[in-house]
N, C-alpha and C positions, 0 to 999 in steps of 0.2 A: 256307721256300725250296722245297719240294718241290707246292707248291700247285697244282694243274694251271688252263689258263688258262680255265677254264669257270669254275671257282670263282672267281676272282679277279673276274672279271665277273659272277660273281650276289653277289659283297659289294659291289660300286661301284654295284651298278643297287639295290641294298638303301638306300646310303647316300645318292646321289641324293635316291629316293622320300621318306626321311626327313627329308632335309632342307627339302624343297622342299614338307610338309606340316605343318612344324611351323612355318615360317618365310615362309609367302608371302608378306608384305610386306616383307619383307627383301632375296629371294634373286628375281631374275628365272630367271635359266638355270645350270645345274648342267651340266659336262660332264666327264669322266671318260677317261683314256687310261691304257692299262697295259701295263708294260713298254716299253721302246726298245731298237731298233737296237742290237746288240752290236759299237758300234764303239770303241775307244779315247777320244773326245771323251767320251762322257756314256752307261754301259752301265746297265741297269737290269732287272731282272727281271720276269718275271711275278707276282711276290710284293710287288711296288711301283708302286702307280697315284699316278697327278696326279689332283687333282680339281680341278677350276678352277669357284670359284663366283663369277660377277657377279651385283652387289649392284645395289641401286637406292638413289636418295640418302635423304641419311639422314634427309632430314624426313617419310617415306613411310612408316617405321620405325615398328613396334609392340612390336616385344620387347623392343626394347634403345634404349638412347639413345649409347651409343659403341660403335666397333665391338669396343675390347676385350670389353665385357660381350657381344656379340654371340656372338664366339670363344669366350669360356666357356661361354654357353647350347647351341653348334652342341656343343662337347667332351662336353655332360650330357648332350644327345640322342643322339648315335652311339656313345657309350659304355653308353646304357642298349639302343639300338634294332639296333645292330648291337655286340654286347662282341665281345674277342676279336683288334681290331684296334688298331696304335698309330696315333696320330694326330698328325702336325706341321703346324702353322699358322702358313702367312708370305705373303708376298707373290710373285707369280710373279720379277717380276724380281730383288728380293733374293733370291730362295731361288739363281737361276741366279748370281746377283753372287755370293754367299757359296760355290756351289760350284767357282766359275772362281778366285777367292782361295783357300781353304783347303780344299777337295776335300769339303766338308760341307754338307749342304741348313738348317743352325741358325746361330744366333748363336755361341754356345761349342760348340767341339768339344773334347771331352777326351780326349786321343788315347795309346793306351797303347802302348808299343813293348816287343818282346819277341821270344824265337825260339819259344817252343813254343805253338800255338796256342789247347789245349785251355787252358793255364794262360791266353790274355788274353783269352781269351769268360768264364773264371771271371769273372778280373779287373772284366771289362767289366759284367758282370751285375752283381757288388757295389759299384761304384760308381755304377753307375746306378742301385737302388737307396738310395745314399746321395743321392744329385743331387737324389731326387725329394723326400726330404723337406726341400732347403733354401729356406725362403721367397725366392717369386717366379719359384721354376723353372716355368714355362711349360709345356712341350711336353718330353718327354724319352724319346730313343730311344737304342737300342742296334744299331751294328751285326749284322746275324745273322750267325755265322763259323760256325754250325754248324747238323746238321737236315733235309741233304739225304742220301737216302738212294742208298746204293751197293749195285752187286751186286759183292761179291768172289767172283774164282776164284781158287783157287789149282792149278796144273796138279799132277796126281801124276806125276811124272818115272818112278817106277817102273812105273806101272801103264800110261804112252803107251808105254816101252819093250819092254814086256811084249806088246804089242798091237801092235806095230810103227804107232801112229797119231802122227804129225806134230801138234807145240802148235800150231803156224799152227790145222789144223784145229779142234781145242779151242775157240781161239778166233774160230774163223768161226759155230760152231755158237755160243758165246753173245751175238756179234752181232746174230744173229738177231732177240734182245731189242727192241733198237730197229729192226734193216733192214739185211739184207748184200743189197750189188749182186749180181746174179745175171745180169746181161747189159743187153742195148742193144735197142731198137726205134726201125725208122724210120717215121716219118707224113711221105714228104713229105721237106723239108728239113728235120723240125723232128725231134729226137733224143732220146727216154725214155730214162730208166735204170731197171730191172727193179729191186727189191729184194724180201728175202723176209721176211717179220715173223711172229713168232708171235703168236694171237690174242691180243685184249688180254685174256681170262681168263688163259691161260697167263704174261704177262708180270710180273704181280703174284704170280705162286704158284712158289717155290721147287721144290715137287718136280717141278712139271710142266716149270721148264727143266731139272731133273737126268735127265729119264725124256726128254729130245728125242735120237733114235739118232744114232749117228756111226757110219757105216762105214771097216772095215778094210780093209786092202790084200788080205785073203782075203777079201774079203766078203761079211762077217759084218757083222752092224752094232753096238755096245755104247752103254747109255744114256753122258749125259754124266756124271750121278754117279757111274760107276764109273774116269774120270779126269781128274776133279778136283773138290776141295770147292766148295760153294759156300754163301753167305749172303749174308741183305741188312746193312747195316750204313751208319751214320750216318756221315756225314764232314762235311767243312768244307763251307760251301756259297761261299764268298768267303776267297780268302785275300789282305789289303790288304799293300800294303807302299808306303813314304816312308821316304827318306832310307835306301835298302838295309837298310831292316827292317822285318820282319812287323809289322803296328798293325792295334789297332781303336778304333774311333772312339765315344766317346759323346756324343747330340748334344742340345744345349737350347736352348730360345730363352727369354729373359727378359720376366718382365711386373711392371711396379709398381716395379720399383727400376735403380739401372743395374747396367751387368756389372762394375764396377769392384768393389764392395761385395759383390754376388754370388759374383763368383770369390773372391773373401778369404774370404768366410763358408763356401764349398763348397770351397776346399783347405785350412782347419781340419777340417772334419768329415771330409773325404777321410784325410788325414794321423791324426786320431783312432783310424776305425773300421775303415779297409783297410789289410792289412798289405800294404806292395808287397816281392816278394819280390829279393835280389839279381839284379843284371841285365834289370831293368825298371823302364822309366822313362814317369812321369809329365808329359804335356806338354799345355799349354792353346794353344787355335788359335781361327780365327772370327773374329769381330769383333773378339774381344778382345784377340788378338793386331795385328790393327790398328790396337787403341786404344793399345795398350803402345808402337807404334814411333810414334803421332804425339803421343803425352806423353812420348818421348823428344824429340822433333821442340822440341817445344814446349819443353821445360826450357834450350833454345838459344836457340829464338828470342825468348822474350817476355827472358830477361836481356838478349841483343843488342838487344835495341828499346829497354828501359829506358836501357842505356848511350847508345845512340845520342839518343836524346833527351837526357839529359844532354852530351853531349860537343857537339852543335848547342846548347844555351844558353848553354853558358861559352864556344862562337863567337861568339854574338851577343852578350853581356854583357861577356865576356871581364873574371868575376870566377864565381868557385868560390860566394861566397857568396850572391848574388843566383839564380845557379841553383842550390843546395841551397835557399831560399826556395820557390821556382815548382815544386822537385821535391814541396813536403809536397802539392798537389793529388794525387800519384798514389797516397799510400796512403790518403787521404782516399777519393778514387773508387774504389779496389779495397773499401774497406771495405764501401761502396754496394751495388758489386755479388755484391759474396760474398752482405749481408743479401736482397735481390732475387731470388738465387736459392733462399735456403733459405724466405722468404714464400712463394713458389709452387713449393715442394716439388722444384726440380728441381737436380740432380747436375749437379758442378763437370764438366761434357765436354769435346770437343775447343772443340766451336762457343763454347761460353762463355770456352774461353779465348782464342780469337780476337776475342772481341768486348771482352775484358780491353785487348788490343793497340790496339786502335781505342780503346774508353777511354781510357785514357795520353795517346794524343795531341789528343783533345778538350780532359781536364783540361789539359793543360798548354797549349793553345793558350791556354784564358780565364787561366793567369796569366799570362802573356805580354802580352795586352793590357793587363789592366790592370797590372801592373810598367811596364812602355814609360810608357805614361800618368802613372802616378807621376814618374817618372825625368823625363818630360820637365815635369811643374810642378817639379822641383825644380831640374830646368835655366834657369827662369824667375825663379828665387831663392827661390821658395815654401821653411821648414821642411819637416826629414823629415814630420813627425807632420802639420802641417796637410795637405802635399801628399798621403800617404797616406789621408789623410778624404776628401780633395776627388775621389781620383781614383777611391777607392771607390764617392763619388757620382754622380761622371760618366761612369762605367764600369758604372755598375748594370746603364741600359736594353742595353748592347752585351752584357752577359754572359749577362743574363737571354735576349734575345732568342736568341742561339746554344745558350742549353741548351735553349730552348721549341723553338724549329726541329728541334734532333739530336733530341729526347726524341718529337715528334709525328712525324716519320718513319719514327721504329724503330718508333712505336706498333702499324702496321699487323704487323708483321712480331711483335710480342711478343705477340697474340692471334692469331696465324694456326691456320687447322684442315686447308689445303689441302696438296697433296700437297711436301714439303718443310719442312714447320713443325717436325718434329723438328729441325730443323739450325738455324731461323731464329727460332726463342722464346725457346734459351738465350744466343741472341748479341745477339738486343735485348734483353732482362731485364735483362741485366748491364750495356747500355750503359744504358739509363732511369735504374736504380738509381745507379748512380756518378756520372752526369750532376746528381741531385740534393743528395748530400752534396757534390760538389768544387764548384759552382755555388753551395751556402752557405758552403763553405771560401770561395772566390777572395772572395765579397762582404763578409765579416765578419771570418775567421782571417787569411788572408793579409795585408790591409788593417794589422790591429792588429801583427802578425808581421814586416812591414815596419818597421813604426815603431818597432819594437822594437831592430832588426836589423838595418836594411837599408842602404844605403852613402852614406854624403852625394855630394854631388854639385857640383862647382862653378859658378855660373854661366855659363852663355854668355853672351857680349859679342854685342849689337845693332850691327849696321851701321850 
């Protein structure tokens, strides 16, 4: 925190260089800004730069072939070529998206709330240190709450009294440190203000502010050490607060697994190894916290869907039994797609449970069809059992065709690599998948599960 802003730009023009020599087919343009505007919106220190690298496509690529492995390789170069620095790696717009949600530049923020300060930068330290060893923690920073250094005075009441010198002045005189106004100049219409600063050798060296004179009302003049102490001394450099209390933040982004499994693995080992003391409390934010209210979201709606799908069959049937029939498609196709997703390695998310929802109502549209088809050869006079073969068979190409049609259109969306494929891989996966197990239910299961089951039917009378 106390890094002055020369420094901070010979480590960005360091990181740059490095980057941009170990990676030229990668990386076209490196650019680097440090510190922002000290406004309310989005405050930032001189001890925290953006570095914005645009890439070139990635078939141009020589070190890496995805951009994760990319991000790892850039993390082993800056870490061995500039040490000393932490490094977060995301995207420009998410990193602003996640800090306009949850006040953090990561996916998980683990946000410790407390009153004494020095106690949640401890805090903070040891669980950032546990974070870092739970597989798949990505990127892991710690708030800095402390590190910048202060000059304390403390005035001697006896010795300003003694001397008849006013604390105001005291304190004018160690002003000086950074610049007391000392008056006005005109150029013109345009208006200076005077200040007066000690050299910058003297601002760094303690005895030399205690030896700077103050004059007396006899005038005489007395160094400053002789009324009042002073020293440098560390304090907070950021003091956060949410929800009317002090917090700091530890921040991660995750790689190779989801944050669901992550946060479960990392608040066992949290809860193991760091004792949280009474009156502090532990709280998970980020992404993850956005995942938590839309699988609350979701444990509404996909039962409300399920119901609603049933309560519109036994409208159209208007028999309980015929729609518990047409309903065995849906855990037939959930089976599908659960298998679909754990083949290609990826975690039950929001997107896959929405693409769950869309499922349901494909499966149960093909048994629809063919049920309707049965029901009506048996309105013909046709037997349960033959009607249910025949309608099997006459129903084959209609059923096949809508699972081929849904299954080749998601296709494009279940291999996607472009910007959005996170969202759009798990919610075709799941539909392709269950579209193939409910699509051999309706052709074969259903068919024989009718004939078993299903409701006779009386003829209709020809005109």
């Amino acid at each position: 925190p106390s890094v002055p802003l020369e420094e901070s730009v010979r480590f960005t023009t360091m990181q740059e260089q490095a980057l941009l020599d170990h990676f030229p087919d990668e990386i076209t343009t490196v650019v680097s800004r440090t510190g922002r505007a000290e406004i309310a919106t989005d405050p930032m220190g001189v001890e925290i730069s953006d570095v914005f690298i645009m890439l070139n496509p990635e078939e141009k690529w020589t070190k890496a072939k995805s951009k994760a492995e990319l991000v790892e390789k850039m993390q082993g170069v800056l870490g061995k070529e500039v040490p000393g620095q932490n490094y977060l790696f995301s995207q420009p717009i998410e990193l602003r998206t996640n800090e306009l949600i949850s006040g953090v530049r990561a996916d998980i923020a683990i946000k410790i709330y407390g009153d004494d300060i020095e106690v949640l930068a401890d805090l903070g330290q040891k669980i950032e240190q546990v974070v870092r060893g739970v597989p798949g923690a990505g990127d892991v920073e710690s708030e800095q709450v402390s590190g910048l250094p202060f000059l304390r005075v403390k005035v001697n009441r006896t010795a300003i009294s003694r001397y008849g010198v006013a604390a105001q002045d005291v304190m004018n005189a160690v002003s000086a440190v950074a610049g007391h106004p000392a008056g006005e100049i005109f150029e013109g219409q345009r208006r200076f203000t005077l200040n007066v600063r000690l050299a910058e050798a003297a601002r760094d060296d303690v005895e030399s502010i205690r030896s700077v004179p103050i004059r007396t009302p006899s005038g005489t003049t007395i160094p400053l050490g002789e009324l009042a102490e002073l020293s440098f001394e560390e304090g907070p450099a950021q003091i956060g607060r949410e929800n009317v209390q002090r917090r700091v933040a530890i921040m991660t982004n995750v790689r190779g697994r989801d944050l669901a499994s992550f946060v479960a693995d990392a608040k066992k080992r949290i809860a193991e190894q760091v004792e949280i003391p009474p009156g502090y409390i532990v709280a998970w934010g980020g992404q993850f916290e956005n995942l938590e209210e839309a699988t609350a979201r979701l444990m509404i709606a996909v039962p409300a869907a399920l119901l609603m799908i049933f309560l519109l069959l036994y409208m159209t049937y208007g028999s309980s039994r015929i729609a518990l029939l047409i309903y065995v498609n849906v855990p037939f196709a959930a089976v599908g797609g659960v298998f679909a997703l754990a083949i290609r390695g990826m975690p039950l998310s929001i997107s896959a449970g929405v693409g769950f929802i869309a499922l349901f109502g494909i499966a149960v549209l093909n048994g629809v069809v063919l049920v309707s088809h049965i029901r009506d050869l048996q309105g013909q006079g046709i037997p349960l059992r033959e009607a249910s073969a025949e309608g099997a068979k006459l129903r084959l190409r209609a059923v096949l065709m809508t699972a081929l049609t849904d299954g080749i259109g998601f296709l494009p969306m279940a291999v996607a690599t472009s910007a959005g494929a996170e969202v759009q891989r798990p919610l075709a996966t799941v539909v392709i998948g269950g579209l193939a197990t409910s699509t051999l239910l309706t052709l074969f299961v259903l068919p024989t599960i009718y004939a078993w089951l299903g409701a006779r039917t009386t003829r209709q009378p020809s005109e």
